[in-house]
Backbone bond lengths (Angstrom), bond angles and torsions (degrees), N, CA, C in turn:
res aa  C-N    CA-C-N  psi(-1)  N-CA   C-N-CA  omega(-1)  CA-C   N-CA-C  phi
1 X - - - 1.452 - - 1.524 108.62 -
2 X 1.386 121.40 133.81 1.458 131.59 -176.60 1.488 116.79 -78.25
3 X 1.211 134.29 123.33 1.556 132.37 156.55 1.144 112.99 -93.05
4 X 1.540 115.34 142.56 1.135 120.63 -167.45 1.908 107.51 -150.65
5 X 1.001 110.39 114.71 1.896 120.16 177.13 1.520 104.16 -66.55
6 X 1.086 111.78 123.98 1.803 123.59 150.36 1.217 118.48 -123.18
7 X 1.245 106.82 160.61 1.662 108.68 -179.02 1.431 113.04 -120.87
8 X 1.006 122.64 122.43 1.507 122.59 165.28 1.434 132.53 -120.94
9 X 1.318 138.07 142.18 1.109 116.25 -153.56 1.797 129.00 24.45
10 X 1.480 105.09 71.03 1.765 96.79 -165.59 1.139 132.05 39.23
11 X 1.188 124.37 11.37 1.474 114.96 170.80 1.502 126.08 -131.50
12 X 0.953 116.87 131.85 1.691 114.37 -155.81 1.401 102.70 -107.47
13 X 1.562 81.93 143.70 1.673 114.02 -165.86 1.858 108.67 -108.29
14 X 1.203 123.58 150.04 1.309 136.89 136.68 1.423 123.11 -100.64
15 X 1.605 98.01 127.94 1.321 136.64 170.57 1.423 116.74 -102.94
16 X 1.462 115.55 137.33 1.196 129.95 163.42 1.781 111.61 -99.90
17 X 1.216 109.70 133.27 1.494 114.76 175.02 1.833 108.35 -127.37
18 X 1.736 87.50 176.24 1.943 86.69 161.38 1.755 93.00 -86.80
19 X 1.371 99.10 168.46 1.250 125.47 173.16 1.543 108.99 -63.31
20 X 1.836 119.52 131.10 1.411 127.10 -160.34 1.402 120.57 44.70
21 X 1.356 110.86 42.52 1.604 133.38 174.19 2.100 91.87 -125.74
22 X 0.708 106.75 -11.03 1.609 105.39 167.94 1.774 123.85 -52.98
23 X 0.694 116.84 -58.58 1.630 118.36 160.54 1.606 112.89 -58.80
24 X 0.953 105.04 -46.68 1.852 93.41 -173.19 1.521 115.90 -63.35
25 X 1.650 107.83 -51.71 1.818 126.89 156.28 1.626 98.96 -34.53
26 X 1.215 132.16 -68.90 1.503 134.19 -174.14 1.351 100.68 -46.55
27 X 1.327 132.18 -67.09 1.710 141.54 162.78 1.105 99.35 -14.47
28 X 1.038 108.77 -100.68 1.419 128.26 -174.80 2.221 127.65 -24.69
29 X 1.356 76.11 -45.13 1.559 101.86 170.19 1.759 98.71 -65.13
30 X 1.091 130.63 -83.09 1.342 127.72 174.12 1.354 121.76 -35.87
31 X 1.187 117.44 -24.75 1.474 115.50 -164.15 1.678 91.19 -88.36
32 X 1.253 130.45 -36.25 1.395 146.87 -149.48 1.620 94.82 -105.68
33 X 1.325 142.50 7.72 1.309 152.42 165.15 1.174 110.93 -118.90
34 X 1.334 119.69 -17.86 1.755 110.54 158.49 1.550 111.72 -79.84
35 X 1.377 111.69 -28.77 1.306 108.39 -160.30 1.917 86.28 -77.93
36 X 1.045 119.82 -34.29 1.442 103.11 -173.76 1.264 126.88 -69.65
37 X 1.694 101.84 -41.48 1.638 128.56 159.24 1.571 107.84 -31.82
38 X 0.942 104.40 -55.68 1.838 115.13 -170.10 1.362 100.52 -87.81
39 X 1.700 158.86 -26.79 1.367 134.86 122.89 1.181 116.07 -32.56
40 X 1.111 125.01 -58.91 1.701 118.35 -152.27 1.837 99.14 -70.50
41 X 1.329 120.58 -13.50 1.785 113.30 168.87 1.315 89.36 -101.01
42 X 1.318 157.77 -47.21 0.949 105.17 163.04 1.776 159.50 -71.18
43 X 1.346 113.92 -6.61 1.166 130.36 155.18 1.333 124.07 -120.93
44 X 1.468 129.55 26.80 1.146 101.87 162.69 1.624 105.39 90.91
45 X 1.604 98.79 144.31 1.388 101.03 175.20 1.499 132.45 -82.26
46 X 1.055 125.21 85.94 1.449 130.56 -145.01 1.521 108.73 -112.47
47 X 1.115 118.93 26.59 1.611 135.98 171.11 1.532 101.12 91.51
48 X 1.323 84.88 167.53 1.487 93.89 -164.06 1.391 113.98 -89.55
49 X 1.356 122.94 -28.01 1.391 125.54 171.40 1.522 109.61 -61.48
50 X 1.244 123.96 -44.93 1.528 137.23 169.43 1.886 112.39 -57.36
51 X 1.300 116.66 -53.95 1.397 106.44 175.92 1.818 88.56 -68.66
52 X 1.113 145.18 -79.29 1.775 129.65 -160.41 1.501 104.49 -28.87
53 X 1.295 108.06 -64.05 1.484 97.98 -164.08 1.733 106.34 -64.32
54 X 1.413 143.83 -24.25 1.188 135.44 143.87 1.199 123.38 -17.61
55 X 1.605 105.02 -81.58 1.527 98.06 -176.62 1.525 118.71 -95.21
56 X 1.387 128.51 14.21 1.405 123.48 133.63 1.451 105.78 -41.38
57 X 1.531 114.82 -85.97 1.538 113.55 -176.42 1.335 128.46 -38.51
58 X 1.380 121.38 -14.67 1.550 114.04 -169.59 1.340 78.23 -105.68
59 X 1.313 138.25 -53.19 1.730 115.42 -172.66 1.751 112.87 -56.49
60 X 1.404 104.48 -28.98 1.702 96.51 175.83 1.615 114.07 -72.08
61 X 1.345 108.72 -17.48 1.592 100.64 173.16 1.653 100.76 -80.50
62 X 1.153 142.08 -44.26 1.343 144.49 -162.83 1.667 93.76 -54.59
63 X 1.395 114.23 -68.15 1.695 132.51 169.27 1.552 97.19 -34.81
64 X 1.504 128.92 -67.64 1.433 106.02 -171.02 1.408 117.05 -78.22
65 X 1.328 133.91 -12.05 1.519 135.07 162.38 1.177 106.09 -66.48
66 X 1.461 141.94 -27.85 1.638 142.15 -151.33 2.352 74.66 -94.65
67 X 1.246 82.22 -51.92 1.738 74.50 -163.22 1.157 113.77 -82.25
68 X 1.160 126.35 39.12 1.657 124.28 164.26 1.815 86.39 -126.90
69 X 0.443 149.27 -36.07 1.718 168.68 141.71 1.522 89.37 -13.33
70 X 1.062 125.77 -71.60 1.883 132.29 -172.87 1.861 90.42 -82.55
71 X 0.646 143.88 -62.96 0.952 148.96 -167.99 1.978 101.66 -39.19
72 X 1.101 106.53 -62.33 1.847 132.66 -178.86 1.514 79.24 -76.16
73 X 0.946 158.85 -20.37 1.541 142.98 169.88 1.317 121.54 -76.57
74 X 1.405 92.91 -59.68 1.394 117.56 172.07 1.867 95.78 -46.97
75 X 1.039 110.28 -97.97 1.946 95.40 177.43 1.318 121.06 -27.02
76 X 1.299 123.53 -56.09 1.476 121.21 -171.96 1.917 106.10 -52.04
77 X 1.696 116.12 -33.05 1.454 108.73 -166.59 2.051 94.69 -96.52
78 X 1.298 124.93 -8.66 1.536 108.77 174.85 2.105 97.15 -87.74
79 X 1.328 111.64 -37.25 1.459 106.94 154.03 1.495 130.77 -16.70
80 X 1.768 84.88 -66.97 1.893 82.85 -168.03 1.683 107.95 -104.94
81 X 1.643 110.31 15.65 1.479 102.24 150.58 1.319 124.22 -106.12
82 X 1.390 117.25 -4.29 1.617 124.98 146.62 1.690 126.01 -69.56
83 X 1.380 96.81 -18.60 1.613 96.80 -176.91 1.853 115.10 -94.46
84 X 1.366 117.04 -165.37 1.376 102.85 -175.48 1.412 123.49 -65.41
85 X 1.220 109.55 -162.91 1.821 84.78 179.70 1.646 101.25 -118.53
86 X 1.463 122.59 26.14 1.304 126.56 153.66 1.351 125.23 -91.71
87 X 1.541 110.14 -31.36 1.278 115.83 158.95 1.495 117.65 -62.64
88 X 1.342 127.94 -28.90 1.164 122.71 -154.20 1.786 103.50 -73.49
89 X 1.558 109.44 -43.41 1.287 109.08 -173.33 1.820 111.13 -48.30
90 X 1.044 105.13 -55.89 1.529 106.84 179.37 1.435 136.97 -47.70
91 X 1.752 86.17 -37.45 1.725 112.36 174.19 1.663 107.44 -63.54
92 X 1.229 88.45 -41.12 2.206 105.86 -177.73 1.424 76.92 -64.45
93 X 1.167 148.97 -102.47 1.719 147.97 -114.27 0.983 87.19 -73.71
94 X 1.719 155.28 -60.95 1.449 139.20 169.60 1.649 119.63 -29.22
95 X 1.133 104.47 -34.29 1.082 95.02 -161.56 1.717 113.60 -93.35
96 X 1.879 97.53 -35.28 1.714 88.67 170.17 1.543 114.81 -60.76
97 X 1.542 116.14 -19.18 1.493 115.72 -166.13 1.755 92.26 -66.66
98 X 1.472 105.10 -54.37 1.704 103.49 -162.36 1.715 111.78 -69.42
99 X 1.704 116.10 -17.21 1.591 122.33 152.74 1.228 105.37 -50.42
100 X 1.307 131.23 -56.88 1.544 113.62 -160.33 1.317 120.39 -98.53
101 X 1.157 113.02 12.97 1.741 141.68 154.50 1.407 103.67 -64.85
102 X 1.431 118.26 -79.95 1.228 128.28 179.48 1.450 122.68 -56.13
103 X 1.904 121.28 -17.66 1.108 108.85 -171.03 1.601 97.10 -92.76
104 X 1.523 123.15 -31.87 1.420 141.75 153.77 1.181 126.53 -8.89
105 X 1.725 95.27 -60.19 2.013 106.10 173.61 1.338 91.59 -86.81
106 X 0.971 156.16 -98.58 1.186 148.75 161.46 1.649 104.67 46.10
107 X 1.539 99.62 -100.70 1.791 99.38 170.48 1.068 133.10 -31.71
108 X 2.253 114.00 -46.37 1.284 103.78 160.38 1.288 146.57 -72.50
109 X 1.305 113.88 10.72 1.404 116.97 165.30 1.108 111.38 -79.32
């Protein structure tokens, strides 16, 4: 099993992972110390259990917007392979446009 240090709000943590799950945990760790970094200027340092559960919650809204997003995709692409196959082309180009929307925010989180 892998250990792995992150830092969040200055203070460093141990993590347990599976083995070659070490880089992604590190990812992840950074990605989840900006999001706090960027609460904590905007409100202030208001403990640390309070900024986590912040940007826990704002990354779980990003996660449930990304998945209603696939979700409305997911229908929109069994749609236009049930429908004619003139509609379908158009339905396809909507839909890679609104994939690479979603894969877009996606990265920027």
């Amino acid at each position: 099993m892998g250990q792995v240090q992150i830092n969040v709000n200055g203070r460093s943590y141990e993590v347990g992972c599976d083995d070659g799950e070490e880089d992604k945990v590190r990812d992840l760790g950074r990605l989840l110390d900006e999001r706090v970094h960027g609460i904590a200027q905007a409100v202030g340092q208001v403990g640390e259990a309070r900024l986590l559960l912040l940007a826990s919650l704002t990354m779980a809204d990003d996660l449930a917007e990304a998945q209603q997003e696939v979700d409305q995709l997911r229908a929109a692409l069994k749609k236009a392979k049930d429908g004619p196959v003139g509609d379908a082309k158009a339905e396809l180009e909507a839909l890679a446009r609104r994939l690479e929307t979603v894969a877009e925010r996606l990265e920027g989180t």
